[in-house]
C-alpha positions as CSV (number, residue, x, y, z in Angstrom):
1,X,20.8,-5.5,-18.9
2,X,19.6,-6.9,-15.8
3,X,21.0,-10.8,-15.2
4,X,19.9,-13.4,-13.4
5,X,20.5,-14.4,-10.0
6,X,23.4,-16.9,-9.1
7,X,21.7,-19.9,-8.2
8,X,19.7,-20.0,-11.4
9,X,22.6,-19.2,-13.2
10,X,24.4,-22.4,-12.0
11,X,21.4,-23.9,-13.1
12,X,21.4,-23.3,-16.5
13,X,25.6,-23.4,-16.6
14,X,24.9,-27.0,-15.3
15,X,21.8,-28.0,-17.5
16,X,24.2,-27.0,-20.7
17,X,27.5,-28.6,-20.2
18,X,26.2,-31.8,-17.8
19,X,22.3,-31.9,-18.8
20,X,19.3,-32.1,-17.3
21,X,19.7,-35.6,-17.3
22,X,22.4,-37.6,-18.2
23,X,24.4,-41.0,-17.6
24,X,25.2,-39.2,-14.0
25,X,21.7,-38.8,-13.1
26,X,19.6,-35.6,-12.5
27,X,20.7,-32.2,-12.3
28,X,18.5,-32.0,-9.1
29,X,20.3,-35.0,-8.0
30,X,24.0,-34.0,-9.0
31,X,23.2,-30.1,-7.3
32,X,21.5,-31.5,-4.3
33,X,18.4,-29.9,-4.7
34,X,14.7,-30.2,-4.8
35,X,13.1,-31.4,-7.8
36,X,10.3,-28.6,-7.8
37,X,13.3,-26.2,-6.8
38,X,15.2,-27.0,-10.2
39,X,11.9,-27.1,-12.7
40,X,10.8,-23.8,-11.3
41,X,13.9,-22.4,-11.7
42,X,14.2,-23.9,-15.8
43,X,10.1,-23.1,-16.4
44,X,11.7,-19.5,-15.5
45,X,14.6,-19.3,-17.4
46,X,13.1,-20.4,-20.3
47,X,10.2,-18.1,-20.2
48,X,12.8,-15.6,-19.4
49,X,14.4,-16.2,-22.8
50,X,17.8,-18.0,-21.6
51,X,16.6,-21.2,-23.8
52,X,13.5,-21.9,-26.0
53,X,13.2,-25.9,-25.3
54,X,15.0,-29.0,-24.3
55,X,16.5,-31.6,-26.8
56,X,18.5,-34.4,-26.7
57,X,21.7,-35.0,-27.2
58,X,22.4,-38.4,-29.5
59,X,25.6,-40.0,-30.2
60,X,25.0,-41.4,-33.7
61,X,28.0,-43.6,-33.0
62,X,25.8,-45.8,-31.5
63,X,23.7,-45.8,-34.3
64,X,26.4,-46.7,-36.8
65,X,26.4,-43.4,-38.8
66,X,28.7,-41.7,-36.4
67,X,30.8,-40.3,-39.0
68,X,31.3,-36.7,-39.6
69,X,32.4,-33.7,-41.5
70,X,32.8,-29.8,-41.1
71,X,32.4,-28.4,-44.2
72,X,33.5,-24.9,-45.2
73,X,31.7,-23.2,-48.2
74,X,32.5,-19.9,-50.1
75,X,29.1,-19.1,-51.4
76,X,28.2,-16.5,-54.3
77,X,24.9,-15.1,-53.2
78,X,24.1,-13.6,-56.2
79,X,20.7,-15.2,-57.4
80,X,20.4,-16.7,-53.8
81,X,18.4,-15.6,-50.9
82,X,20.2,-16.5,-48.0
83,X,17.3,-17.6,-45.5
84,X,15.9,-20.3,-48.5
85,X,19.6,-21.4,-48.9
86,X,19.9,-22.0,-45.3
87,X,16.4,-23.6,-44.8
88,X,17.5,-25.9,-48.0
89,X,20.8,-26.9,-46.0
90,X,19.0,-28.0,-42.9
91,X,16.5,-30.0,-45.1
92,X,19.4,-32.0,-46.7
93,X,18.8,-34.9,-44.1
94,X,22.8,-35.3,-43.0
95,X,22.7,-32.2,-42.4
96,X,23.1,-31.2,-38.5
97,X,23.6,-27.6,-38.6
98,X,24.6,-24.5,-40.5
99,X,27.0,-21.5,-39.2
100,X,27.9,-18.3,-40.1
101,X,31.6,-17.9,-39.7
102,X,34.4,-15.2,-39.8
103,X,37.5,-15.5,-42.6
104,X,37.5,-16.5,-45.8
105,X,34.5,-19.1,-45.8
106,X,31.0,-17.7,-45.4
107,X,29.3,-20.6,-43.9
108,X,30.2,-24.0,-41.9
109,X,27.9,-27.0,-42.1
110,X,28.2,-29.9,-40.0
111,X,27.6,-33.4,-42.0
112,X,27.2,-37.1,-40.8
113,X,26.6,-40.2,-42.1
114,X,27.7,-43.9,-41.6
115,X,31.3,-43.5,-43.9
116,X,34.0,-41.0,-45.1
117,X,32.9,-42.4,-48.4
118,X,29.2,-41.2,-47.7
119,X,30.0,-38.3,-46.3
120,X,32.3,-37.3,-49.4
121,X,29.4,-38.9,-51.9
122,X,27.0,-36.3,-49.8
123,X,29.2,-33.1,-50.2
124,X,29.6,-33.4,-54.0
125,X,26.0,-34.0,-54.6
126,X,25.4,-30.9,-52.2
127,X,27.9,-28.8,-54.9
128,X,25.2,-30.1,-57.2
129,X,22.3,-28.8,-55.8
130,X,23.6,-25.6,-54.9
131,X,25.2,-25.8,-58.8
132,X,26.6,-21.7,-59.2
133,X,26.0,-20.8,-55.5
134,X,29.2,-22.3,-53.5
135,X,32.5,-21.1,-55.1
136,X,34.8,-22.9,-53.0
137,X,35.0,-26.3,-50.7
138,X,36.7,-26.9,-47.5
139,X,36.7,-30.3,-45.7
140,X,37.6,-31.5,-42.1
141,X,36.7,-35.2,-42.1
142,X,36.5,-36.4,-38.3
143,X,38.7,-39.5,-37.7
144,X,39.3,-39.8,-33.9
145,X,37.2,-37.9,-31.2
146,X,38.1,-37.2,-27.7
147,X,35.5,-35.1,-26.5
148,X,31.9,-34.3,-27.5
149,X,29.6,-31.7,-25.8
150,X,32.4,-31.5,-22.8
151,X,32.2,-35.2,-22.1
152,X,35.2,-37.6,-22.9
153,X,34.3,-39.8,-25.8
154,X,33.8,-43.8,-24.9
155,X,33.7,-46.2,-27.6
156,X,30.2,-48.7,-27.0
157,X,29.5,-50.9,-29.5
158,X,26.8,-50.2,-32.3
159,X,23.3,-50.5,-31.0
160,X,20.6,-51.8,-33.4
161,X,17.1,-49.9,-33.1
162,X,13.9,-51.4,-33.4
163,X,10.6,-49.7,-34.5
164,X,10.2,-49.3,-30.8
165,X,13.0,-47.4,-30.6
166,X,12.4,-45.4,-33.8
167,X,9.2,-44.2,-32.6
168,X,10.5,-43.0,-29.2
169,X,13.8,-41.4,-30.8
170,X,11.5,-39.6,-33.1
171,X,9.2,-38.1,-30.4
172,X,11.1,-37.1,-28.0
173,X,13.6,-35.2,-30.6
174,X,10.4,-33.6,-31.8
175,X,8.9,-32.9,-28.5
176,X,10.9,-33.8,-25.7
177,X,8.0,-32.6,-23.1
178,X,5.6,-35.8,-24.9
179,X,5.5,-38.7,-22.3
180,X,6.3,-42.0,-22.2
181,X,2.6,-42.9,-22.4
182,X,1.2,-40.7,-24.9
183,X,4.2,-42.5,-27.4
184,X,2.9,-46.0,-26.0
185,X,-0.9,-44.7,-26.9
186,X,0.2,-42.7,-30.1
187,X,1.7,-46.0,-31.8
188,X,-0.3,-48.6,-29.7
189,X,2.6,-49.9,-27.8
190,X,2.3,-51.6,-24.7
191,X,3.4,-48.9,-21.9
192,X,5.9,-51.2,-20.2
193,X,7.6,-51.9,-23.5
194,X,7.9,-48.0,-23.9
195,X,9.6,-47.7,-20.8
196,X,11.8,-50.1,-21.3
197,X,13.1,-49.6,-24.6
198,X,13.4,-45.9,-23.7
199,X,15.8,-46.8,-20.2
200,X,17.7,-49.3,-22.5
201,X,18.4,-46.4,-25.1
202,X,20.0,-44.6,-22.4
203,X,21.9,-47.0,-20.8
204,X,23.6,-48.1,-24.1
205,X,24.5,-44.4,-24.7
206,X,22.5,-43.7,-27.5
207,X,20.9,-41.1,-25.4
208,X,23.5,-38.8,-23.9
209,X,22.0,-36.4,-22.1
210,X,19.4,-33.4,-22.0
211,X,19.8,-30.1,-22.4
212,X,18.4,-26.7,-23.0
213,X,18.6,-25.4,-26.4
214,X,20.2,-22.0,-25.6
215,X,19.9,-18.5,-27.0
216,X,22.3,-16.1,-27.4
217,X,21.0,-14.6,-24.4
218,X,21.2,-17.9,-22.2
219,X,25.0,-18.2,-23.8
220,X,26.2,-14.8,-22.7
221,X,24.4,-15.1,-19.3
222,X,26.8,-18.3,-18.5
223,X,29.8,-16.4,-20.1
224,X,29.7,-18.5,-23.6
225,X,28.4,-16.3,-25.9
226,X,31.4,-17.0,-28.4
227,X,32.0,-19.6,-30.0
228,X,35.1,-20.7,-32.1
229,X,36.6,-23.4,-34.6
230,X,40.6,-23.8,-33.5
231,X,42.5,-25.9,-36.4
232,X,45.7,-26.8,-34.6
233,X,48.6,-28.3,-36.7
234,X,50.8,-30.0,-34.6
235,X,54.4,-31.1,-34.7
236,X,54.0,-34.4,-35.9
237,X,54.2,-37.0,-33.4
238,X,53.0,-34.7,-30.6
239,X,49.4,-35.3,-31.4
240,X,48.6,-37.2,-28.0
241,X,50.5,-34.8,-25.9
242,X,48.4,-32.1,-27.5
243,X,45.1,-33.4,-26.5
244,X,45.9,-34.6,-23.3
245,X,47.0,-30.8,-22.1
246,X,43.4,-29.7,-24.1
247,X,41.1,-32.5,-22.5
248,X,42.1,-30.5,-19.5
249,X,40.3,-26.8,-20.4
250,X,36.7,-26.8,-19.2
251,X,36.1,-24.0,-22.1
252,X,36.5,-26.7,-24.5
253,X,33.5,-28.2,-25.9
254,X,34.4,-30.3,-28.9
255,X,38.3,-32.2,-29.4
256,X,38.7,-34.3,-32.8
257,X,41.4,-35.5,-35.3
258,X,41.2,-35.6,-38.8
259,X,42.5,-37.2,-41.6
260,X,45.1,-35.5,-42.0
261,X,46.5,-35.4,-38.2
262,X,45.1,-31.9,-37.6
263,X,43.6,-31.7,-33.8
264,X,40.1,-29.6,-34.3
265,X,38.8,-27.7,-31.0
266,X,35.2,-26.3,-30.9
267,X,35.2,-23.6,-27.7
268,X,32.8,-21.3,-25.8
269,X,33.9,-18.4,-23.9
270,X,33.1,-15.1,-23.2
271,X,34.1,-12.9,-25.5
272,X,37.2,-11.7,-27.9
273,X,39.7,-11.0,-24.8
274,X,39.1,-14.7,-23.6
275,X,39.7,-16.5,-26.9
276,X,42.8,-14.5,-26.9
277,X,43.3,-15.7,-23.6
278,X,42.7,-19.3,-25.1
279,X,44.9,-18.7,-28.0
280,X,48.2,-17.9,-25.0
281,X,47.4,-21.0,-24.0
282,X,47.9,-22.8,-27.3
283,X,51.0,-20.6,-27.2
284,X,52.5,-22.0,-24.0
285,X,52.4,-25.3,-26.0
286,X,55.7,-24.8,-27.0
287,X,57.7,-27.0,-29.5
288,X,54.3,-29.3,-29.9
289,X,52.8,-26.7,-32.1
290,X,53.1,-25.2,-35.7
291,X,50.6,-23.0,-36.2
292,X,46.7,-22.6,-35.4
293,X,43.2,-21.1,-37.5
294,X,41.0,-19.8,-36.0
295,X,37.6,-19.7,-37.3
296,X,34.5,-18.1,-34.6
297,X,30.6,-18.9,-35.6
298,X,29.0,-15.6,-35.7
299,X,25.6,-17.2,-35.9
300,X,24.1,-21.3,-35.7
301,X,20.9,-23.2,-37.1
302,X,20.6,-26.9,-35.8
303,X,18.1,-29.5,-36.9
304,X,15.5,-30.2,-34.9
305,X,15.0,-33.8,-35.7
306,X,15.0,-36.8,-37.6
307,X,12.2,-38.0,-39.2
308,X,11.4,-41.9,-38.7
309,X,12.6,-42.2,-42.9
310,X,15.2,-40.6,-42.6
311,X,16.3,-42.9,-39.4
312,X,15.5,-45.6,-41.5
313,X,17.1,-44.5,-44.5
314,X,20.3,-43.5,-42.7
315,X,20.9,-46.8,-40.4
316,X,19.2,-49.5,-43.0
317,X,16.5,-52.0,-42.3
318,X,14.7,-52.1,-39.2
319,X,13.0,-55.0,-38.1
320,X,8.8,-54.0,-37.8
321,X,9.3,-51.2,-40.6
């Protein structure tokens, strides 16, 4: 299968892991090129199939219900249609996305909220409403983060939204093309206010940055169509020294502790021979760690949005609504 050229593929390896735009600026900006130059070269790639639409990239710890969960379910399909019981995942509004994986779990589903407690009060009323379908549980509660989306995590204090705010979040995770004017005339806002609200949203980090929603085409064009779930457990005490070495590999996307002092690594590479590649260097880790599970998402579903309710359900009362 024919490829694309290089300078588009730097393009899109860019727009993924740094965004189109982010706290660092532009991507026309940070690769010293033409504006024109780079939307041609996206308008292209998307029709092309390497992405089907931009979104944005939140950081709910901003918002307060930062909180989250990989959840591991052993499902019994018998009596269940898997596309309906995926669909009905994604509905479930704490619900970010839904994976096939490899071992002894069938699916992984990635849960936030504004507490541990929620988040545990959300997976047993999930066992409920899949009652006779999911056989067997598996939790990795979050508790420290170092890196999200390949950028190190820095702690901002919680951001409250207004139903300015709301309205833009809402819009733009539905339809990032929508302007900043057709959401000041949709909800009768006064265009400066838009504008403003919208820069401020960035600036306190509750925007991160956009990026193309990839394919599996657009993954394996950049060399990262595979994607795996590393459970490291560590000699205890070496935690720190652990993650500093892994806050170092540019193949890592996601680092996080949990609960139970187990370091959690979401990767992309290329393919089985470079994950075994990763897993030699785990290995060269010596003395700092006991043993590692590997888990690799064969396929993923993410939510598109957030509807206003559910914003305001999940964050609490916000002034004008």
């Amino acid at each position: 299968m024919k490829g694309i050229n290089g300078h588009r593929k730097k393009i899109l390896e860019e727009a993924y892991i740094s965004g189109l735009e982010s706290k660092n600026g532009l991507l026309c900006e940070r690769m010293n090129l033409k504006k024109n130059t780079v939307s041609y070269a996206l308008e292209k790639l998307r029709k092309d199939g390497y992405f089907s639409k931009t979104k944005y990239d939140l950081n709910l710890d901003a918002l307060k219900i930062g909180k989250f969960a990989w959840v591991f379910l052993s499902i019994n399909w018998e009596g269940f249609e898997y596309e309906k019981f995926v669909k009905k995942l994604l509905d479930l509004t704490q619900v970010v996305s839904v994976a096939d994986v490899t071992g002894k779990n069938d699916i992984a589903v990635k849960v936030f909220g504004p507490s541990i407690n929620n988040i545990s009060a959300f997976g047993l009323m999930m066992e409920k409403i899949f009652q006779g379908a999911i056989t067997e549980t598996v939790v990795f509660f979050a508790n420290t983060e170092y890196k999200r989306h390949y950028l190190p995590i820095k702690k901002k204090p919680p951001y409250k939204l207004n139903k300015t705010d709301c309205a833009i979040l809402y819009e733009k995770t539905t339809n990032p093309c929508i302007s900043l004017s057709e959401i000041a005339e949709k909800y009768k806002f006064h265009r400066n206010t838009v504008s403003n609200r919208w820069n401020k949203l960035w600036k306190e980090g509750v925007i991160v940055k956009e990026i193309p929603d990839m394919t599996q085409k657009g993954y394996d064009e950049i060399k990262m169509g595979l994607k795996a779930f590393i459970l490291i457990k560590p000699v205890p005490g070496k935690e720190e020294k652990i993650i500093k070495s892994l806050m170092k590999n540019k193949e890592i996307q996601d680092i996080f502790t949990t609960l139970s002092n187990e370091i959690i690594i979401i990767l992309r590479t290329e393919n089985s021979q470079t994950l075994a590649n990763a897993h030699k260097m785990l290995a060269k880790e010596d003395g700092l760690i006991k043993k590692t599970n590997t888990s690799i998402f064969l396929t993923k579903r993410n939510k598109n949005s957030l509807s206003m309710g559910e914003i305001k359900g999940l964050i609490g009362k916000i002034p004008g609504l």
